[in-house]
N, CA, C and O atoms as a DFTB+ gen file, in Angstrom:
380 C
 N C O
     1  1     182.937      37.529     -65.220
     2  2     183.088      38.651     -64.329
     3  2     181.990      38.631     -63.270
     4  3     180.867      38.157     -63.442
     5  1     182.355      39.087     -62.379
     6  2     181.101      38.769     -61.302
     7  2     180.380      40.241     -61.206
     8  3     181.041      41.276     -61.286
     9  1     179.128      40.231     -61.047
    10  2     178.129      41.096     -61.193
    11  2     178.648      43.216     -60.134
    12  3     178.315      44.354     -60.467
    13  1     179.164      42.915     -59.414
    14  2     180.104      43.842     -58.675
    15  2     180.987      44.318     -59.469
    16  3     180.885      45.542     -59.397
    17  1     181.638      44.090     -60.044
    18  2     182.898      44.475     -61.060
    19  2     182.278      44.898     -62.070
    20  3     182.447      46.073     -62.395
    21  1     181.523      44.175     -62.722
    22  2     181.065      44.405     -63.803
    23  2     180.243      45.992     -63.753
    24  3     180.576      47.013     -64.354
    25  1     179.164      45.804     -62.893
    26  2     178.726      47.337     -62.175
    27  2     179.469      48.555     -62.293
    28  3     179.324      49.647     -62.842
    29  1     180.391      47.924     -61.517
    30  2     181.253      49.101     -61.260
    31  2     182.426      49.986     -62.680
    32  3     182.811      51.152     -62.766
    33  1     182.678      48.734     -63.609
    34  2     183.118      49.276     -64.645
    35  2     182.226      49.890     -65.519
    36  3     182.554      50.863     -66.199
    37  1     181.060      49.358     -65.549
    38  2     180.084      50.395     -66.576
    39  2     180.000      51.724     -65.819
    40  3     180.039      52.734     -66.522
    41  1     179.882      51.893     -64.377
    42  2     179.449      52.820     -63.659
    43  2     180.948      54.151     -64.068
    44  3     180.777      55.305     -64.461
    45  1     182.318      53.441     -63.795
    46  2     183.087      53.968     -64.346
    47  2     183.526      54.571     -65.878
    48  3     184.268      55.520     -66.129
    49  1     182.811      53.691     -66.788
    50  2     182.860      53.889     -68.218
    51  2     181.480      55.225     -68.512
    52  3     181.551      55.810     -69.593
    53  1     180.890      55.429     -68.020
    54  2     179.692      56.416     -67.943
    55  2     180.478      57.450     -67.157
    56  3     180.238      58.603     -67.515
    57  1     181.347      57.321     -66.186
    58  2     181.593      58.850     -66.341
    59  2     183.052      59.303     -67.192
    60  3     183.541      60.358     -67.595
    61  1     183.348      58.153     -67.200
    62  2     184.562      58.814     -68.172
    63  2     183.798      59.188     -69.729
    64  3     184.559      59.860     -70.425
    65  1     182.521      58.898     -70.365
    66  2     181.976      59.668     -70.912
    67  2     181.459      61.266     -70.982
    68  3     181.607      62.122     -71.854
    69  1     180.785      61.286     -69.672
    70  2     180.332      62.587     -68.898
    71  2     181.345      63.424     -68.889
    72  3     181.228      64.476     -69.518
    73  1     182.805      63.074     -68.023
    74  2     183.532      63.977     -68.434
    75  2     184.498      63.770     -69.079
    76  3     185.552      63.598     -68.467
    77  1     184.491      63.706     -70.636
    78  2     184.829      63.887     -71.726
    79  2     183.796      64.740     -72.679
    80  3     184.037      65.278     -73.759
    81  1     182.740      64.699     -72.037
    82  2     181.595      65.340     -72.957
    83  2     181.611      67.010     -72.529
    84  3     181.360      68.015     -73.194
    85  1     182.082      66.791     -70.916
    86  2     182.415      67.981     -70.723
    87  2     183.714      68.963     -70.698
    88  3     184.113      70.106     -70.473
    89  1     183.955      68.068     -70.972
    90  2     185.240      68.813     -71.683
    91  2     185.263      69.515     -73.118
    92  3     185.794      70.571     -73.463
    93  1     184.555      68.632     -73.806
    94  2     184.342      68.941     -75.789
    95  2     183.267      70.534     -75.585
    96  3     183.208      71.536     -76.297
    97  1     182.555      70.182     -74.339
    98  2     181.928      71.925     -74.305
    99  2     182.425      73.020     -74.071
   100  3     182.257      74.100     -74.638
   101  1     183.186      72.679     -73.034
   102  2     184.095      73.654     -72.615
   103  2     185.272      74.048     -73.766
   104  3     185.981      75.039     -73.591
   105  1     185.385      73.375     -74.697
   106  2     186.214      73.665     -75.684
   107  2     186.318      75.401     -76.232
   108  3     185.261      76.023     -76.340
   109  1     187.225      75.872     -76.452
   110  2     187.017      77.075     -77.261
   111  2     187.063      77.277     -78.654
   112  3     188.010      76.842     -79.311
   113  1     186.127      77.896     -79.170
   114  2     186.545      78.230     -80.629
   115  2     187.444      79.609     -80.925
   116  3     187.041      80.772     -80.892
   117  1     188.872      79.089     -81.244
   118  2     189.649      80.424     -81.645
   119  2     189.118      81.387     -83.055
   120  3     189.363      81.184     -84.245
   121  1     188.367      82.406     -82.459
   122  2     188.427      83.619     -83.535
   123  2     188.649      84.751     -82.696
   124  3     188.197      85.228     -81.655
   125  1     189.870      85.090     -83.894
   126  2     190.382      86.462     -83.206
   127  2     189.139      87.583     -82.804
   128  3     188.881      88.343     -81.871
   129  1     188.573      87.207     -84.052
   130  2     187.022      89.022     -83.775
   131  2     187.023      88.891     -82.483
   132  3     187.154      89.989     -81.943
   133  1     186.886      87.572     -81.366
   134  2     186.348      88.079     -80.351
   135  2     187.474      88.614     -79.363
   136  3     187.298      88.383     -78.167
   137  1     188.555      89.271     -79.730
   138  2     189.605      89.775     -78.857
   139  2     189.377      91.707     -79.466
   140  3     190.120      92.677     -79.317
   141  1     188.174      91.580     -80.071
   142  2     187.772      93.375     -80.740
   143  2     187.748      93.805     -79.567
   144  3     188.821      94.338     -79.284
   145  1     186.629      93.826     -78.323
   146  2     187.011      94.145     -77.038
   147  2     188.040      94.816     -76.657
   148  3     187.871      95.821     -75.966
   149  1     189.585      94.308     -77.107
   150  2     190.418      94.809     -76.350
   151  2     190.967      95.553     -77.374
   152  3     192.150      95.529     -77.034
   153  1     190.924      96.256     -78.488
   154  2     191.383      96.838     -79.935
   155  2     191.972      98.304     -79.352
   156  3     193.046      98.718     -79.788
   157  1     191.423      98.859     -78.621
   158  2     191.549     100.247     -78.025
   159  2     191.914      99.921     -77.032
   160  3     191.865     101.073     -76.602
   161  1     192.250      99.393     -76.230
   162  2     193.414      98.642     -75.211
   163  2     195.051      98.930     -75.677
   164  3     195.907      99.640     -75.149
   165  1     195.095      98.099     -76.843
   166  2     196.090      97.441     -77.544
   167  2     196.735      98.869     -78.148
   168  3     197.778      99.491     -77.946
   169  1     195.771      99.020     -78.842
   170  2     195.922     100.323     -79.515
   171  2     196.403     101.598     -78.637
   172  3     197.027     102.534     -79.136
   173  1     196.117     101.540     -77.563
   174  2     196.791     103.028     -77.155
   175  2     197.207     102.379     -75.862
   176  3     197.534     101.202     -75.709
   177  1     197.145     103.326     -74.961
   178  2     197.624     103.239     -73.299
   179  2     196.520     103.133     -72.409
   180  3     196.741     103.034     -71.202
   181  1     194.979     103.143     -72.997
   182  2     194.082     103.127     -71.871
   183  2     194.417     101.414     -71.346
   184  3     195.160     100.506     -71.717
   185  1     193.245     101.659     -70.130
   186  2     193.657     100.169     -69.594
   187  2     192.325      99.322     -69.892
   188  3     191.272      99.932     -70.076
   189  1     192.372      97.693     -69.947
   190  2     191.817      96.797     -70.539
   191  2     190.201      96.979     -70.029
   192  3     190.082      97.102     -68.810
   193  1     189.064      97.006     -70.754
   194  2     187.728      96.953     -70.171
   195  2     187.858      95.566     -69.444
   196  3     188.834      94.825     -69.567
   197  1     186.664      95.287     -68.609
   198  2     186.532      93.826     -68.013
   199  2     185.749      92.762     -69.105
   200  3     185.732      91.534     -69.021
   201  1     185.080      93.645     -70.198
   202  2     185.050      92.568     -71.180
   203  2     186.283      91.938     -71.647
   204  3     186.564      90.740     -71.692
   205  1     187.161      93.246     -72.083
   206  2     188.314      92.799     -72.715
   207  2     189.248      91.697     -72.460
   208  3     189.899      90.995     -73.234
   209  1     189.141      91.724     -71.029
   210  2     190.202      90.521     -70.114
   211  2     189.206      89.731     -70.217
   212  3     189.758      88.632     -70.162
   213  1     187.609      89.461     -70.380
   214  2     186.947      88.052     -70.294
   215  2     187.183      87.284     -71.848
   216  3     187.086      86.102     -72.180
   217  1     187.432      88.164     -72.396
   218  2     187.334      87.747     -73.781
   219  2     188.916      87.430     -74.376
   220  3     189.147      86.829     -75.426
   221  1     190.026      88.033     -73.359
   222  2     191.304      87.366     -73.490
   223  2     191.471      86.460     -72.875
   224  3     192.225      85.619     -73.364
   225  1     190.729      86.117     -71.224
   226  2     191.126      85.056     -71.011
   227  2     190.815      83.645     -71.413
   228  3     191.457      82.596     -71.358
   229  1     189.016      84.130     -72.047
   230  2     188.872      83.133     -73.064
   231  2     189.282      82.243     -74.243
   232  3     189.272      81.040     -74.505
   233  1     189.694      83.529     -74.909
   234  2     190.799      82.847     -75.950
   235  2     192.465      82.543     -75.397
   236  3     193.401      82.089     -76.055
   237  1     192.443      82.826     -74.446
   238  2     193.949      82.434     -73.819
   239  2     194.635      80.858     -74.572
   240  3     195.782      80.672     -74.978
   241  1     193.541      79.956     -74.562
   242  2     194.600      78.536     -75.643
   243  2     194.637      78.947     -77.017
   244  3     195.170      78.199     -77.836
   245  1     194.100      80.124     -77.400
   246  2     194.233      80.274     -79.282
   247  2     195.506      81.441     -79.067
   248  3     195.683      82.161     -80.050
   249  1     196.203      81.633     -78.142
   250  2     196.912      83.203     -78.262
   251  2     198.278      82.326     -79.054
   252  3     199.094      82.933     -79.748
   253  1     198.331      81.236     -78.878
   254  2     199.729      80.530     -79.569
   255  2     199.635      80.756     -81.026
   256  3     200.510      81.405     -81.599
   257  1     198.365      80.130     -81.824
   258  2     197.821      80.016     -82.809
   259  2     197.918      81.355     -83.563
   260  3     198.301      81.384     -84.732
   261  1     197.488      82.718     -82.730
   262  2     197.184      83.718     -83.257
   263  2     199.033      84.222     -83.540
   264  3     199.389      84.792     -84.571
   265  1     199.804      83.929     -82.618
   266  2     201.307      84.575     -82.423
   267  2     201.781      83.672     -83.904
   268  3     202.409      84.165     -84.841
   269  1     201.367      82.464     -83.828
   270  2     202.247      81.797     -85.273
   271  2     201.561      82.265     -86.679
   272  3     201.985      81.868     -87.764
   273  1     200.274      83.297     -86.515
   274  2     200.226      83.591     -88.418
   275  2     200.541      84.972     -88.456
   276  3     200.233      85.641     -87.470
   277  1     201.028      85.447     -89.291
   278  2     202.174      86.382     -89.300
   279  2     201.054      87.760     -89.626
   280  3     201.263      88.899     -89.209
   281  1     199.938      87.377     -90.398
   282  2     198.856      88.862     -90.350
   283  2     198.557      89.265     -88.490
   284  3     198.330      90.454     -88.264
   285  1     198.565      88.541     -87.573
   286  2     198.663      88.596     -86.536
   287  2     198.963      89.064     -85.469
   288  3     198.329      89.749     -84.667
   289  1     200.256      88.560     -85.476
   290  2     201.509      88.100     -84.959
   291  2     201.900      89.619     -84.120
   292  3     202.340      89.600     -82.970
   293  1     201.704      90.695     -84.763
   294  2     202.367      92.071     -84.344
   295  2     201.517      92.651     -83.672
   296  3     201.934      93.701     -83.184
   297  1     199.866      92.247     -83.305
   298  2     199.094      92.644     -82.896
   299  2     198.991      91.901     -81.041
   300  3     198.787      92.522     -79.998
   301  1     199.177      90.703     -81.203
   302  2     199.002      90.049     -80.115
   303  2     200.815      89.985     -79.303
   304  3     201.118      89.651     -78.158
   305  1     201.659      90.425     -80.389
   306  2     202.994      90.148     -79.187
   307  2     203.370      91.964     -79.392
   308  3     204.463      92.358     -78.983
   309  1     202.969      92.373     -79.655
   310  2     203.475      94.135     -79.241
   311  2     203.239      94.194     -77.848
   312  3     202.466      93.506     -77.182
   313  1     204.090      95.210     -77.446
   314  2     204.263      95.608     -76.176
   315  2     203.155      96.048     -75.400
   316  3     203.062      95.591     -74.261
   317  1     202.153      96.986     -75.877
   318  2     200.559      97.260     -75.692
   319  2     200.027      96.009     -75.306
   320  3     199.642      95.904     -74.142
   321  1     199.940      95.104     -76.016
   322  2     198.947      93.614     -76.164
   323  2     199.985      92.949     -74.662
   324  3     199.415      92.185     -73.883
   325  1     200.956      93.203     -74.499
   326  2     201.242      92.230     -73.598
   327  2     201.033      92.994     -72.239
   328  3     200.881      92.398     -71.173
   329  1     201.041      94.396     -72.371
   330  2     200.921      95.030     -71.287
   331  2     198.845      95.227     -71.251
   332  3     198.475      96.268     -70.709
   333  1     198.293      94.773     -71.512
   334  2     196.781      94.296     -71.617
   335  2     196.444      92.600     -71.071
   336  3     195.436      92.089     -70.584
   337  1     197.555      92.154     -71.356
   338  2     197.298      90.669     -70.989
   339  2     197.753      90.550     -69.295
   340  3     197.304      89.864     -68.377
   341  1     198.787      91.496     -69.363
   342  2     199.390      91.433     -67.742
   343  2     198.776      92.296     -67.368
   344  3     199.436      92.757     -66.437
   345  1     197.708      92.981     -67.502
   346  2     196.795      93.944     -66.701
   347  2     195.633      92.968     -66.378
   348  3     195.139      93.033     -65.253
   349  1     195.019      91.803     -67.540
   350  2     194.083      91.099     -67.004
   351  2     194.812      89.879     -66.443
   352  3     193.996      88.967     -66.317
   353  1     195.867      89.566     -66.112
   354  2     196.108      88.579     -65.036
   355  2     196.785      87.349     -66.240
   356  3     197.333      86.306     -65.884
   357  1     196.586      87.773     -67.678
   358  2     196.789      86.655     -68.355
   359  2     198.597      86.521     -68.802
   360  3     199.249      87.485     -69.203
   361  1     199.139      85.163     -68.623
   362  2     200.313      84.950     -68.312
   363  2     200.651      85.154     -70.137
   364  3     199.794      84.798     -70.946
   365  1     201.911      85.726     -70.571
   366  2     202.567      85.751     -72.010
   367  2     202.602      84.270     -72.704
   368  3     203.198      83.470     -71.984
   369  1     202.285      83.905     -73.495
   370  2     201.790      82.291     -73.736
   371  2     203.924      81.667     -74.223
   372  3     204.853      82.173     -74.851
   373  1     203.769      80.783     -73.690
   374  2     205.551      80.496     -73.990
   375  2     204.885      79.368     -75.614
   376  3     204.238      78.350     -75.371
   377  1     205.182      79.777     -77.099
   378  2     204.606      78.859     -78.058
   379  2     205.969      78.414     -78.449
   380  3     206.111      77.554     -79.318
């Protein structure tokens, strides 16, 4: 391989590390506790705090997860919870 190529693929192989590394940070950990925020949201007719929508849109990739276990399930797809998700901008997850 000639010294140019070669360069240039390590140079390329270093960032496809970098961002992959940043990606694994950006990862979320799904726990429901942190959707408590929006509990009195859900729960009645007030409208969502701005924690509440930071902390839904955060967990926004676990809302599939949370809709498929059935202790759940009635909390995050009731009509309240979806009218909280479309108040913070967050789209109904299609699972």
């Amino acid at each position: 391989m000639r010294p140019f190529t070669y360069t240039s693929l390590c140079a390329a192989a270093i960032l496809v590390m970098i961002l992959a590394g940043s990606q694994a940070a950006m990862a979320v950990t799904c726990q429901v506790t942190q959707l408590v925020p929006c509990a009195s949201a859900i729960s009645s007719s007030s409208p969502p705090s701005s924690q509440c929508c930071t902390k839904l849109k955060e967990q926004r990739p676990c809302l599939c997860q949370y809709m498929k276990n059935p202790s759940l399930r009635g909390y995050v797809s009731s009509p309240n919870a979806q009218k909280v998700a479309k108040a913070c901008g967050v789209p109904t997850p299609q699972c």
